[in-house]
PyMOL Python script that loads the backbone (N, CA, C, O; Angstrom):
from pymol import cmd

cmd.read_pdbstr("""\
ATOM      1  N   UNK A   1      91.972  78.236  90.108  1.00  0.00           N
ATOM      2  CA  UNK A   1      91.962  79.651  90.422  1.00  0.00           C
ATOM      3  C   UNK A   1      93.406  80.078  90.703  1.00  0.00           C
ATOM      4  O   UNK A   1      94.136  79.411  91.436  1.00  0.00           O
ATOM      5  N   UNK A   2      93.789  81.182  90.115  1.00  0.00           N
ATOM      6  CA  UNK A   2      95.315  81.639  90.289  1.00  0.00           C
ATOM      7  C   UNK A   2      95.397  82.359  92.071  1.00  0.00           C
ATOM      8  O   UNK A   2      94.483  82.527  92.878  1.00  0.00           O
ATOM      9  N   UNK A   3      96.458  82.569  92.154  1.00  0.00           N
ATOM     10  CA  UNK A   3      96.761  82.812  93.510  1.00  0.00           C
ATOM     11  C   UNK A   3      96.287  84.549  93.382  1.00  0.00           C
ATOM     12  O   UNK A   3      95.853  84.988  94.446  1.00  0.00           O
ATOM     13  N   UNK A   4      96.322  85.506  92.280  1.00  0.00           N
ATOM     14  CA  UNK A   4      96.145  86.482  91.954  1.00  0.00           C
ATOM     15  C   UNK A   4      94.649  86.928  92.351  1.00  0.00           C
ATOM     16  O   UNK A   4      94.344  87.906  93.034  1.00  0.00           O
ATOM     17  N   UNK A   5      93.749  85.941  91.738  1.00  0.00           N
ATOM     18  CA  UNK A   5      92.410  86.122  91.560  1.00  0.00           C
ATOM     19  C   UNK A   5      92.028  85.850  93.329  1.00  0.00           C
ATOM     20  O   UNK A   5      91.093  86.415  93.895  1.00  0.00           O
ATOM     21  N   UNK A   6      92.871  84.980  93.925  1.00  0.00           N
ATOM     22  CA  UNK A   6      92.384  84.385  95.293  1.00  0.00           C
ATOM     23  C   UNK A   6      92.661  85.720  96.072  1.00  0.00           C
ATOM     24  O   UNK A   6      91.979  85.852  97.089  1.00  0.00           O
ATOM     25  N   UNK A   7      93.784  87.016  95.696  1.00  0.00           N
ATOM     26  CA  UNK A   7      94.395  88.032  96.396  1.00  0.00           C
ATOM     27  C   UNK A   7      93.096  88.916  95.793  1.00  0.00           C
ATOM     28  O   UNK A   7      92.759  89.951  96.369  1.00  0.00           O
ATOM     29  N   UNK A   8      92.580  88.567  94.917  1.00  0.00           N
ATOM     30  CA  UNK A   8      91.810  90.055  94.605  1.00  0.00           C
ATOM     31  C   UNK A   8      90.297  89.686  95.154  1.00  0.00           C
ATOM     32  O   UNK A   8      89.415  90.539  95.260  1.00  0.00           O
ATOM     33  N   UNK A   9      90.079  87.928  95.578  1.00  0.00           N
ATOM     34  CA  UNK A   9      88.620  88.201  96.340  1.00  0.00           C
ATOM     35  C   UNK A   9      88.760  88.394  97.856  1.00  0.00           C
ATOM     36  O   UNK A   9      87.890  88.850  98.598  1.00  0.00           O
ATOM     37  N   UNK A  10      89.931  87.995  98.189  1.00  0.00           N
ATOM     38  CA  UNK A  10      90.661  88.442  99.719  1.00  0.00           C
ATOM     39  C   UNK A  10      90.650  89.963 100.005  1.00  0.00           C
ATOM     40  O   UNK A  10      90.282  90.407 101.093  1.00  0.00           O
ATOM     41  N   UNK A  11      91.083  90.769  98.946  1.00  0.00           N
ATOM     42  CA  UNK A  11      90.596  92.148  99.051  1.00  0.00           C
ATOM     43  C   UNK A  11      89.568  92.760  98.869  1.00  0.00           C
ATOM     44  O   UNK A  11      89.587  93.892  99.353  1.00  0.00           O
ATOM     45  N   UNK A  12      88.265  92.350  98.141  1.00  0.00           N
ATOM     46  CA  UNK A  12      87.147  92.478  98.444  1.00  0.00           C
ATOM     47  C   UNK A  12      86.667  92.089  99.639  1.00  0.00           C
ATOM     48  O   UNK A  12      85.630  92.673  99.952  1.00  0.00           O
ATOM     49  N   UNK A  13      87.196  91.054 100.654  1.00  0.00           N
ATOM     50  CA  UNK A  13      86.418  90.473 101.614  1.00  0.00           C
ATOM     51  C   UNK A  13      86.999  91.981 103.000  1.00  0.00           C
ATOM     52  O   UNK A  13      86.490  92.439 104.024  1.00  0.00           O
ATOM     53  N   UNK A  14      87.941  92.179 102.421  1.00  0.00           N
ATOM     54  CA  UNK A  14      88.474  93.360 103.188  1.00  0.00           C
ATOM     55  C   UNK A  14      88.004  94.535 103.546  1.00  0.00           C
ATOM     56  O   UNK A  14      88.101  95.206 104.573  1.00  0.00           O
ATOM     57  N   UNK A  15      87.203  94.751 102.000  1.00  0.00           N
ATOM     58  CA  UNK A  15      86.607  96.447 101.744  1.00  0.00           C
ATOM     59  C   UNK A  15      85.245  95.940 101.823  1.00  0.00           C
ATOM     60  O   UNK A  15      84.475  96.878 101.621  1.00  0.00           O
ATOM     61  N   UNK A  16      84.715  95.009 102.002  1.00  0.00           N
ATOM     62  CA  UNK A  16      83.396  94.815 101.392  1.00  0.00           C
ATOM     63  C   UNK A  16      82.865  93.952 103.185  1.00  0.00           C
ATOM     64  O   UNK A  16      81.941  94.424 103.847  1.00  0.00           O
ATOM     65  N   UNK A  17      83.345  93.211 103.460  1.00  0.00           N
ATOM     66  CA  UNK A  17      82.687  92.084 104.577  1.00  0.00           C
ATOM     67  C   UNK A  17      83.007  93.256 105.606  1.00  0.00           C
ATOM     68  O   UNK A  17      82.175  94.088 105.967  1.00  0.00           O
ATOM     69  N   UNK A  18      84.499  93.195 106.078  1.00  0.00           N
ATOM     70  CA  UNK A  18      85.147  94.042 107.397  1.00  0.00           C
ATOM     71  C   UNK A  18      85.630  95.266 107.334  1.00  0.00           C
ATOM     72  O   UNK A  18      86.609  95.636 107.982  1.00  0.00           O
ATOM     73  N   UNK A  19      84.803  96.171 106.339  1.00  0.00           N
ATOM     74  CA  UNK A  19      84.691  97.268 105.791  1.00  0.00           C
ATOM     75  C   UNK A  19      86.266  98.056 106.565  1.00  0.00           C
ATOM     76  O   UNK A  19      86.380  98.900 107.454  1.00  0.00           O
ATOM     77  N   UNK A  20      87.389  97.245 105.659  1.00  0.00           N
ATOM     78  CA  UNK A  20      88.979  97.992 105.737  1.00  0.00           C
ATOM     79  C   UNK A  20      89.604  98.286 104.513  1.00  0.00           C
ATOM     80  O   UNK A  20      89.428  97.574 103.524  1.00  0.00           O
ATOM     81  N   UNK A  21      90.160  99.058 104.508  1.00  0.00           N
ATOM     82  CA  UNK A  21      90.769  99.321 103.367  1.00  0.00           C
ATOM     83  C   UNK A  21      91.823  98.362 103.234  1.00  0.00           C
ATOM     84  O   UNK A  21      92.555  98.000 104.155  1.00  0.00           O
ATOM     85  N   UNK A  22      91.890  97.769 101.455  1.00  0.00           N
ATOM     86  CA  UNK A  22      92.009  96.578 101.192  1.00  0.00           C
ATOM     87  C   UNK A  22      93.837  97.070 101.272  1.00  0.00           C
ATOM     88  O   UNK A  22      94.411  97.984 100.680  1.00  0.00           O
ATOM     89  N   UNK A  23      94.186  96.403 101.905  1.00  0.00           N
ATOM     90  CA  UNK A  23      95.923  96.224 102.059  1.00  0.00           C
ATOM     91  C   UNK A  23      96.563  96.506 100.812  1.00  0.00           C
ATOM     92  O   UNK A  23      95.930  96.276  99.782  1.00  0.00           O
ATOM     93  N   UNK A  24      97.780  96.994 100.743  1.00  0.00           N
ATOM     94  CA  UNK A  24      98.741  96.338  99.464  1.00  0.00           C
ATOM     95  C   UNK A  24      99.485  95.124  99.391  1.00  0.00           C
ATOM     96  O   UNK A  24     100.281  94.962 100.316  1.00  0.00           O
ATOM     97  N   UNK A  25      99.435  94.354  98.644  1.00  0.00           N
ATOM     98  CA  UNK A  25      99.634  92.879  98.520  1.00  0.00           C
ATOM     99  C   UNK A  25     100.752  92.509  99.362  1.00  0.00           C
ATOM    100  O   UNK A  25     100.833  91.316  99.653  1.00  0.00           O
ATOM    101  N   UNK A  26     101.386  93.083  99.684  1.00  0.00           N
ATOM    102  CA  UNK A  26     102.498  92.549 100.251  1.00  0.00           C
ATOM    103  C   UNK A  26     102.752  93.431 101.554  1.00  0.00           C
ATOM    104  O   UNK A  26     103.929  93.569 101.886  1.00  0.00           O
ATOM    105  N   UNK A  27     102.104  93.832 102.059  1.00  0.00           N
ATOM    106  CA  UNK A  27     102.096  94.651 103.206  1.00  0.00           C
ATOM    107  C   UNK A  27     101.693  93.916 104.537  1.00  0.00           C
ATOM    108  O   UNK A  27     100.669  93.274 104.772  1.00  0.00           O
ATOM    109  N   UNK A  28     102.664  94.155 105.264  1.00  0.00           N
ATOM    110  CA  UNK A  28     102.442  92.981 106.603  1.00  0.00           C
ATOM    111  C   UNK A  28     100.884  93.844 107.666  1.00  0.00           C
ATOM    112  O   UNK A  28     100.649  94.992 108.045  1.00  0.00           O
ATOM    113  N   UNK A  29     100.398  92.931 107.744  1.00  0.00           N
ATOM    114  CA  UNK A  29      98.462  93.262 107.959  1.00  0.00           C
ATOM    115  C   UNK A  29      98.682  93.445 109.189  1.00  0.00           C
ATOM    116  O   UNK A  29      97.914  94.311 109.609  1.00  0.00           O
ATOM    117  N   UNK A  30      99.631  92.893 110.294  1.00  0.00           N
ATOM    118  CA  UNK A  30      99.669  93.193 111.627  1.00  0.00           C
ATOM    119  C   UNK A  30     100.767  94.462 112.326  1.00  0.00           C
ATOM    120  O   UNK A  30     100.803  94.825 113.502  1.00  0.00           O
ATOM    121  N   UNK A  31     101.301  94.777 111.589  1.00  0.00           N
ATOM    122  CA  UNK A  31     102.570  96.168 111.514  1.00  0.00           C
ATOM    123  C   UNK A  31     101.806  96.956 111.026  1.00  0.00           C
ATOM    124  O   UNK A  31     102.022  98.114 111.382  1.00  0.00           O
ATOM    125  N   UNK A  32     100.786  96.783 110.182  1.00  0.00           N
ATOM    126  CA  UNK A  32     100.680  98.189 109.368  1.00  0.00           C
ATOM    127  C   UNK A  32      98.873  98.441 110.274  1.00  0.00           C
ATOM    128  O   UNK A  32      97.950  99.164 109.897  1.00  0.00           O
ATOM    129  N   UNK A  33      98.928  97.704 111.277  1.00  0.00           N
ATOM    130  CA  UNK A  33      97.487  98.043 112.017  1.00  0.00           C
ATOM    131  C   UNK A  33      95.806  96.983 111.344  1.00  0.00           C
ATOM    132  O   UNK A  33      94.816  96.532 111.920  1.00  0.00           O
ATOM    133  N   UNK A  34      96.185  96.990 110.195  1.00  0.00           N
ATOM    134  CA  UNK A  34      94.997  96.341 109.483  1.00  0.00           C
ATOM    135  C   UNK A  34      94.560  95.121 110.138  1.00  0.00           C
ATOM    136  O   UNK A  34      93.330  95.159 110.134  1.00  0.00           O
ATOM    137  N   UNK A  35      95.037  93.876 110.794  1.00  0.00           N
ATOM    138  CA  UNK A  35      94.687  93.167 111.485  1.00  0.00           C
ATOM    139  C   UNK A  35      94.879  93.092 113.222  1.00  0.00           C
ATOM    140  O   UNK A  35      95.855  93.657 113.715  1.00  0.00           O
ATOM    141  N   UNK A  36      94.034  92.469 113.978  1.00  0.00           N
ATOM    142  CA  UNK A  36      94.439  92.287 115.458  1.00  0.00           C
ATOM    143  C   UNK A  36      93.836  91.173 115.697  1.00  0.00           C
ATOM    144  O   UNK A  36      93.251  90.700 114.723  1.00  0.00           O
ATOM    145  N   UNK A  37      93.771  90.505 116.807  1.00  0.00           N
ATOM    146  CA  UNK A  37      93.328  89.894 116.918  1.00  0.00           C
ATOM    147  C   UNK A  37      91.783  88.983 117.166  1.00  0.00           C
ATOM    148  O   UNK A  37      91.428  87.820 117.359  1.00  0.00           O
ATOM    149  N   UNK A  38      91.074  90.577 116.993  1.00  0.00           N
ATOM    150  CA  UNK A  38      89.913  90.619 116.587  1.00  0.00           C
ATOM    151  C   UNK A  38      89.451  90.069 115.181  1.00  0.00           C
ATOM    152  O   UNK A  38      88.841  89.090 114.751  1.00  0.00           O
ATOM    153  N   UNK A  39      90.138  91.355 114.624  1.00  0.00           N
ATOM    154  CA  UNK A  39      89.822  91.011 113.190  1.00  0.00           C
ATOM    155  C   UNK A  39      90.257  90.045 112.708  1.00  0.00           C
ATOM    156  O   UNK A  39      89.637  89.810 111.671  1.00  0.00           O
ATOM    157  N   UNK A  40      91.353  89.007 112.985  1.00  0.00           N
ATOM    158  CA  UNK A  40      91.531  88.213 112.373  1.00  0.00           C
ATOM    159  C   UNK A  40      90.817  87.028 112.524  1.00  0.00           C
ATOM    160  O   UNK A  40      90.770  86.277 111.550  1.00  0.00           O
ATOM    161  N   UNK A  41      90.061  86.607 113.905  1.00  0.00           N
ATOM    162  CA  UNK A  41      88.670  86.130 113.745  1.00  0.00           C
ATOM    163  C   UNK A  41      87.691  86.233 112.692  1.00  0.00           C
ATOM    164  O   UNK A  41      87.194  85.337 112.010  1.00  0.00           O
ATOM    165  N   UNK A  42      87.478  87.602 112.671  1.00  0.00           N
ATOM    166  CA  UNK A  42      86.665  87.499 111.728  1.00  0.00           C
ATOM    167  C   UNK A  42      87.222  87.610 109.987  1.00  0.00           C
ATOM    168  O   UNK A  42      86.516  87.236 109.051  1.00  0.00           O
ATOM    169  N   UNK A  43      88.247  88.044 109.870  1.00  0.00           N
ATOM    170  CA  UNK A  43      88.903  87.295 108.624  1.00  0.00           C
ATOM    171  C   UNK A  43      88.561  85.989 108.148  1.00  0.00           C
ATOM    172  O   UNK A  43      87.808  85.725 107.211  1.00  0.00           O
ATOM    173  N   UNK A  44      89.456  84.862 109.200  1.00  0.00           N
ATOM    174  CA  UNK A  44      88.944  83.863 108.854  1.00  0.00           C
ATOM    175  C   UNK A  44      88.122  83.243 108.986  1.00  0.00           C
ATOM    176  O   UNK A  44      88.318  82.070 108.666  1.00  0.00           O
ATOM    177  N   UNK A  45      86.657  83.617 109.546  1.00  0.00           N
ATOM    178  CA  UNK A  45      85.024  83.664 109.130  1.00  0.00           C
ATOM    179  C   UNK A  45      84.904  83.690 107.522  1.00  0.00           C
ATOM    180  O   UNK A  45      84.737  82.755 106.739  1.00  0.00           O
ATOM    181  N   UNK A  46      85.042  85.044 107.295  1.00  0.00           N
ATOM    182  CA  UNK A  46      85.027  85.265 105.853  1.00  0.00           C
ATOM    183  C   UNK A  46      85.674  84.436 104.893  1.00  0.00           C
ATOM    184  O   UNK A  46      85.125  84.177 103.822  1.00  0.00           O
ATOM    185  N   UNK A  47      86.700  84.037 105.171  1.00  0.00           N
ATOM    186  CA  UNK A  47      87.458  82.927 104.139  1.00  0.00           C
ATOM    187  C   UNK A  47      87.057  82.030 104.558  1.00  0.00           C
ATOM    188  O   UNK A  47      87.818  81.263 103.968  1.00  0.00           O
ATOM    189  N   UNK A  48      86.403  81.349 105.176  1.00  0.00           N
ATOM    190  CA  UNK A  48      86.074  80.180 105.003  1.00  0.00           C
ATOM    191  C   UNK A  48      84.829  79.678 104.807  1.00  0.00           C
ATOM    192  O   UNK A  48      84.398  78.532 104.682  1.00  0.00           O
ATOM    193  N   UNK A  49      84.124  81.209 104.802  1.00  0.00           N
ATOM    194  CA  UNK A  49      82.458  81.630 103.916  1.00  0.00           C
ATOM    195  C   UNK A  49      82.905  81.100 102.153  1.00  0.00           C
ATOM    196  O   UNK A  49      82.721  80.246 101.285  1.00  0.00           O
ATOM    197  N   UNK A  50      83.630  82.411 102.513  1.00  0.00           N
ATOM    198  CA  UNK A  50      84.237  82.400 100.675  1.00  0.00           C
ATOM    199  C   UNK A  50      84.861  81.395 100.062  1.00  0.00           C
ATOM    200  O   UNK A  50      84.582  81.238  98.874  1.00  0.00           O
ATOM    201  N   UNK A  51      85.780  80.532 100.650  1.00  0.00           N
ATOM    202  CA  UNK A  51      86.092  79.647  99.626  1.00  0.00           C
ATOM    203  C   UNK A  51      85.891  78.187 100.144  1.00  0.00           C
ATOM    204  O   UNK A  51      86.220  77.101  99.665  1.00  0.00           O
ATOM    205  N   UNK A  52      85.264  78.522 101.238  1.00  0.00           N
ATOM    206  CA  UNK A  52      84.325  77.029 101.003  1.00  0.00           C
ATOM    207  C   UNK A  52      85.510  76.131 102.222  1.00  0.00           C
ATOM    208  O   UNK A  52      85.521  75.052 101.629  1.00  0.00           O
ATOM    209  N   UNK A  53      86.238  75.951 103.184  1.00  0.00           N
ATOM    210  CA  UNK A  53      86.975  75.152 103.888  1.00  0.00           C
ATOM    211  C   UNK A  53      86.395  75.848 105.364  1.00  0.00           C
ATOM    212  O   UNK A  53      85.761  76.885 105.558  1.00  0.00           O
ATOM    213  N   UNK A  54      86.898  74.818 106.285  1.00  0.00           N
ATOM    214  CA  UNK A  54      87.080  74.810 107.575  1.00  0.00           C
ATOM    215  C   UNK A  54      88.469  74.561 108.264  1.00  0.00           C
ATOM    216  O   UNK A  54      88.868  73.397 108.304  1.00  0.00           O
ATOM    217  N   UNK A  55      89.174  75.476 108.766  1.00  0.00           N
ATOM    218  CA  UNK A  55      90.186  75.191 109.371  1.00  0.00           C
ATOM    219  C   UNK A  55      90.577  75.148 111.353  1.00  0.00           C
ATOM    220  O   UNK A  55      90.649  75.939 112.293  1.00  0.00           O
ATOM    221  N   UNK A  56      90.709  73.878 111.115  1.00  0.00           N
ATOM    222  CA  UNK A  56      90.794  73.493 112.764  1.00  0.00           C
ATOM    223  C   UNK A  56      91.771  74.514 113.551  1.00  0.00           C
ATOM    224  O   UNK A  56      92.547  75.258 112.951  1.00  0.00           O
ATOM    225  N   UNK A  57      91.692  74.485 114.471  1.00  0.00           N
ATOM    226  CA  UNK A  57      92.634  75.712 115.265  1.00  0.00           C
ATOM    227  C   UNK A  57      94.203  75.215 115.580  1.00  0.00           C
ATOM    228  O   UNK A  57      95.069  75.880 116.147  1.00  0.00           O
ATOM    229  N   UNK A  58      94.331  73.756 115.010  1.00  0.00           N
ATOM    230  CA  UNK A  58      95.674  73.280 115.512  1.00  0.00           C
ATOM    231  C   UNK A  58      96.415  73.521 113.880  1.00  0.00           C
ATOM    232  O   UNK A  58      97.521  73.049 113.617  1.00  0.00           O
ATOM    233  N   UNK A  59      95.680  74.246 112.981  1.00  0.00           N
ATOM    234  CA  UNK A  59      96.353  74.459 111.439  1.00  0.00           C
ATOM    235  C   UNK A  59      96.366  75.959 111.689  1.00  0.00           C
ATOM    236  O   UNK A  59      97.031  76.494 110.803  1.00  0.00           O
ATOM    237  N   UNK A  60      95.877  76.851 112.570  1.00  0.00           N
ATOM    238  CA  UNK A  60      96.344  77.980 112.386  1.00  0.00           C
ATOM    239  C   UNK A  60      97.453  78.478 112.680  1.00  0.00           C
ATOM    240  O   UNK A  60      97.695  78.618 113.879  1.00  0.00           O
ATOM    241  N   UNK A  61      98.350  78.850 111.792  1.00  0.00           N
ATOM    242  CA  UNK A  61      99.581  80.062 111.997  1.00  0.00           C
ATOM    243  C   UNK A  61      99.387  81.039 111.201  1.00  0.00           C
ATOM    244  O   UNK A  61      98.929  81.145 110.064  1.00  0.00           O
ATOM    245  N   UNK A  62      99.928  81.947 112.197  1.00  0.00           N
ATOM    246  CA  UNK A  62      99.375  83.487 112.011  1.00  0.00           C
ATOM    247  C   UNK A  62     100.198  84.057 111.177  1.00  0.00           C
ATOM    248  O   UNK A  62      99.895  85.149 110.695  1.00  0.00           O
ATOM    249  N   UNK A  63     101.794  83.217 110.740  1.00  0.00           N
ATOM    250  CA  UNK A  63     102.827  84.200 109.942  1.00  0.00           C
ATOM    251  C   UNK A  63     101.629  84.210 108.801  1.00  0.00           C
ATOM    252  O   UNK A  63     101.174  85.278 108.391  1.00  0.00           O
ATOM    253  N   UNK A  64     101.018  82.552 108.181  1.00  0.00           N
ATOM    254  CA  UNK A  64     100.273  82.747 106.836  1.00  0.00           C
ATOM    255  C   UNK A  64      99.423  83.670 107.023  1.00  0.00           C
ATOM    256  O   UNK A  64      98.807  83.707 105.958  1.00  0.00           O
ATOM    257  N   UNK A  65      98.882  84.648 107.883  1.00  0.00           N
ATOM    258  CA  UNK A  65      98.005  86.134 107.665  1.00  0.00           C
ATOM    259  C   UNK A  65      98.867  87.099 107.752  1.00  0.00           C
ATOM    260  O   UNK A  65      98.371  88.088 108.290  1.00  0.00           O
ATOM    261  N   UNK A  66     100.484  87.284 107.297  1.00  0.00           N
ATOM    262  CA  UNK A  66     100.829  88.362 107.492  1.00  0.00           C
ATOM    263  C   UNK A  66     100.784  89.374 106.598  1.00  0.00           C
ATOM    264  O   UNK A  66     101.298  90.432 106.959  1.00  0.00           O
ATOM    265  N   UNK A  67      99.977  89.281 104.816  1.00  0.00           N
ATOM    266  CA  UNK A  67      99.827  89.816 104.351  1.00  0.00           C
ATOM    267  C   UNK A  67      99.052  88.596 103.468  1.00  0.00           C
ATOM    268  O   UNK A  67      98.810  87.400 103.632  1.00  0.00           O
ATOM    269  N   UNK A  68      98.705  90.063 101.993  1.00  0.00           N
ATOM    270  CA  UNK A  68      97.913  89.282 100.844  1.00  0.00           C
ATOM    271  C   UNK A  68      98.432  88.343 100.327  1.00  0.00           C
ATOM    272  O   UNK A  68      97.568  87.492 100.117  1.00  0.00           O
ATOM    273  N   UNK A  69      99.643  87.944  99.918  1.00  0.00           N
ATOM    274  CA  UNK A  69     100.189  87.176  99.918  1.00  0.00           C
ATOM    275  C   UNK A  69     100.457  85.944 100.691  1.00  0.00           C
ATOM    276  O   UNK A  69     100.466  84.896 100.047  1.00  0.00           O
ATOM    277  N   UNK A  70     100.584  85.915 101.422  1.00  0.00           N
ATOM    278  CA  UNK A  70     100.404  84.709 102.165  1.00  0.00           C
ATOM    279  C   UNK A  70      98.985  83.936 102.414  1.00  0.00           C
ATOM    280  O   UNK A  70      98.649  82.752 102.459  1.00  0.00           O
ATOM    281  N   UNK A  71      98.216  85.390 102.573  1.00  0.00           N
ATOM    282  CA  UNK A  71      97.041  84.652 102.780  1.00  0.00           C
ATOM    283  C   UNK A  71      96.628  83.950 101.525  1.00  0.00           C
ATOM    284  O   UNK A  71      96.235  82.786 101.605  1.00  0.00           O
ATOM    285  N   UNK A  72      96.676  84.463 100.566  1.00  0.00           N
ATOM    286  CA  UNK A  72      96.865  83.563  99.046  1.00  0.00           C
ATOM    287  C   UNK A  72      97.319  82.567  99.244  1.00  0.00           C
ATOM    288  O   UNK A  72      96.693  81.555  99.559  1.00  0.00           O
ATOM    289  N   UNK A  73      98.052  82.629  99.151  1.00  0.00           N
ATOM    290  CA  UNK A  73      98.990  81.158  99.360  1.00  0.00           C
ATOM    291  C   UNK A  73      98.211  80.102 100.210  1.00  0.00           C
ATOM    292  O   UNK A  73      97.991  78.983  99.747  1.00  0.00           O
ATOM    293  N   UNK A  74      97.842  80.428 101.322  1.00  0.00           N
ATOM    294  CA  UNK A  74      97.130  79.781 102.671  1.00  0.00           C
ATOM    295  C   UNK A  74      96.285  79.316 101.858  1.00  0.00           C
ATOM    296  O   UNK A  74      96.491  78.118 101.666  1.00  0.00           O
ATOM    297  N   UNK A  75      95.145  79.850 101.106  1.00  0.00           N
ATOM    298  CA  UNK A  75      93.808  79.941 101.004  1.00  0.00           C
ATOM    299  C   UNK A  75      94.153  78.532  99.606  1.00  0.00           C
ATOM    300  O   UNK A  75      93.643  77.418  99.730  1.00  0.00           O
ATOM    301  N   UNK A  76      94.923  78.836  98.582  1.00  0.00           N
ATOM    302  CA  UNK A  76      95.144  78.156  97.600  1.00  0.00           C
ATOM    303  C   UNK A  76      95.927  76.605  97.868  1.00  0.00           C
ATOM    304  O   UNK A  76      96.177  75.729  97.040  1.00  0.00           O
ATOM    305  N   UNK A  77      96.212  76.638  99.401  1.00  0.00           N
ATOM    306  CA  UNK A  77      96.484  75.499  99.359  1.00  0.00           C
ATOM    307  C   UNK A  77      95.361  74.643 100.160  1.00  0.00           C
ATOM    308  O   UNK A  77      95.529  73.450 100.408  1.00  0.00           O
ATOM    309  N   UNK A  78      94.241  75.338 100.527  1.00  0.00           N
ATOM    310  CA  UNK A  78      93.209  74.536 101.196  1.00  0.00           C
ATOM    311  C   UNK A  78      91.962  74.091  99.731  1.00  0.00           C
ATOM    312  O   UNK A  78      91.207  73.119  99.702  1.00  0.00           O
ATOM    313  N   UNK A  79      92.110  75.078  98.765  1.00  0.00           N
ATOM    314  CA  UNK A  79      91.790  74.775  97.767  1.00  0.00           C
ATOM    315  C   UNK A  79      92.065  73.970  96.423  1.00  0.00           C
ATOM    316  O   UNK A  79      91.309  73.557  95.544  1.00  0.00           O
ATOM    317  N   UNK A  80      93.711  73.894  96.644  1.00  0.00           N
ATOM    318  CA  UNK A  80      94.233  72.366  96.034  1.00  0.00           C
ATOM    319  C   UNK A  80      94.526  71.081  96.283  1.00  0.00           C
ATOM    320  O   UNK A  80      94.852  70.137  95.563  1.00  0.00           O
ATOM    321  N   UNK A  81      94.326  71.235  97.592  1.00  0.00           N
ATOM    322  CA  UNK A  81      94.815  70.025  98.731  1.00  0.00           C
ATOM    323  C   UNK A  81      93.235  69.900  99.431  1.00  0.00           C
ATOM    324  O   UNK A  81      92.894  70.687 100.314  1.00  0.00           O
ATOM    325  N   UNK A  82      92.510  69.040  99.030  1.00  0.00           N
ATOM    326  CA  UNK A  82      91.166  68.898  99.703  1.00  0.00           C
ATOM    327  C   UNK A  82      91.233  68.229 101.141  1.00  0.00           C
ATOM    328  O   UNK A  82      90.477  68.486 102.078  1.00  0.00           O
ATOM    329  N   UNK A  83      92.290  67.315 101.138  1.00  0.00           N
ATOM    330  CA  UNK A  83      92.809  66.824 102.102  1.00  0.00           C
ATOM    331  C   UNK A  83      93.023  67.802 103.291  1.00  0.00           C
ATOM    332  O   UNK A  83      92.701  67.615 104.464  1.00  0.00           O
ATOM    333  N   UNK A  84      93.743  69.078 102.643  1.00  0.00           N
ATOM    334  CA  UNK A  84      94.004  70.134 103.904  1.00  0.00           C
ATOM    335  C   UNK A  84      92.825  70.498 104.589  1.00  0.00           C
ATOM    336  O   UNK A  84      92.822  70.129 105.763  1.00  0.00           O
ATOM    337  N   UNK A  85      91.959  71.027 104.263  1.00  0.00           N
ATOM    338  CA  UNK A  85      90.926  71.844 104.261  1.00  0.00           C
ATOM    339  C   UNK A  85      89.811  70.294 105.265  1.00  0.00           C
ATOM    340  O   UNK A  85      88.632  70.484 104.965  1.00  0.00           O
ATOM    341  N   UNK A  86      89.915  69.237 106.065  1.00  0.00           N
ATOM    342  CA  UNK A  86      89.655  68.581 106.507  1.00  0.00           C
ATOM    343  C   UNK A  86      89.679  68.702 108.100  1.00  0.00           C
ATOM    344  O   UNK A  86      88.880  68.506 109.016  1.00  0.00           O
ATOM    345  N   UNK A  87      90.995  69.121 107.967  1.00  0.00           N
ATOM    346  CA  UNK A  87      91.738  69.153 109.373  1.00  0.00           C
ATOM    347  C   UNK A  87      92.489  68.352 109.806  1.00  0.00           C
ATOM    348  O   UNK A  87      92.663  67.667 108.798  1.00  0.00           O
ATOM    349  N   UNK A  88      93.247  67.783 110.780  1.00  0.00           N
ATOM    350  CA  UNK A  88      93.852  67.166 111.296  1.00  0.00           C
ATOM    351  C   UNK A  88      92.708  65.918 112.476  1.00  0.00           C
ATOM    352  O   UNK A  88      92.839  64.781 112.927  1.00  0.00           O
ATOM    353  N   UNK A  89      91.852  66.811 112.522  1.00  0.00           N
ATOM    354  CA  UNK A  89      90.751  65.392 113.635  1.00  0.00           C
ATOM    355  C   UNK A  89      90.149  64.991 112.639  1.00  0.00           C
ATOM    356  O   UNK A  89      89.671  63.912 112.990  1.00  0.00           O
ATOM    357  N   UNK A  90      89.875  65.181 111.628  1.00  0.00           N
ATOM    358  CA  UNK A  90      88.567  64.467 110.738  1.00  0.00           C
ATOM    359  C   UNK A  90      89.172  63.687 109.610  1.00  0.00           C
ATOM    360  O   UNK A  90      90.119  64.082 108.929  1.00  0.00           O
ATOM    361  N   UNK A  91      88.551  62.558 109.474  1.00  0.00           N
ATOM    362  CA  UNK A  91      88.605  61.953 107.879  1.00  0.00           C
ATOM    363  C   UNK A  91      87.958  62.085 107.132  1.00  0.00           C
ATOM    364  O   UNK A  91      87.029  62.865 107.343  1.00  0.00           O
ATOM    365  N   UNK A  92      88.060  61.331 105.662  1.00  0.00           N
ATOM    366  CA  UNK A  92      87.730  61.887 104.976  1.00  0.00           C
ATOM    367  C   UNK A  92      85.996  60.588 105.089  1.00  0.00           C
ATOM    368  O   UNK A  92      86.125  59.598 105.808  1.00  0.00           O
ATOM    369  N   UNK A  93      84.826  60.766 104.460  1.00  0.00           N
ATOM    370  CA  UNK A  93      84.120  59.603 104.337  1.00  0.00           C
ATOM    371  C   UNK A  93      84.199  58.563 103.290  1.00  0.00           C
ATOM    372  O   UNK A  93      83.472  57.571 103.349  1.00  0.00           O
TER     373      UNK A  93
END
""", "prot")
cmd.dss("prot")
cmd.show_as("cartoon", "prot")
cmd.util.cbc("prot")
cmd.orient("prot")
């Protein structure tokens, strides 16, 4: 999956799950009001509905939600790296 396609179901999860108007790709989500710390709970609910990972709380940094872009990025590397998407407490079986 391209990082493109990962930005355009990230913006559906925007307009569609946490009914916001879907950002411009490169627009910082916490300056421009679109995220707090609410919502970004439930952000990453939704991404990790949608593409299928669990991320432990000692892998969260918040710069990777500062826009569509990053969060792309974030999301595409829990999806190429299966290893990531594990966590840091768990192995693999």
């Amino acid at each position: 999956m391209s990082t493109k396609d990962i930005q355009d179901r990230i913006s559906l999860i925007f307009s569609q799950k946490l009914n916001l108007e879907a950002p411009a790709h490169d627009s910082d989500l916490f300056k421009n009001g679109t995220l707090d710390s609410l919502t970004l709970v439930d952000l990453l609910a939704e991404l990790e509905t949608e593409f299928g990972f669990h991320l432990q709380p000692d892998q969260l940094v918040v710069e990777e939600f500062r826009s569509l872009e990053s969060l792309a990025r974030f999301v595409n590397r829990f999806l190429t790296e299966p290893e990531a998407a594990l966590g840091t407490h768990q192995t693999a079986s």
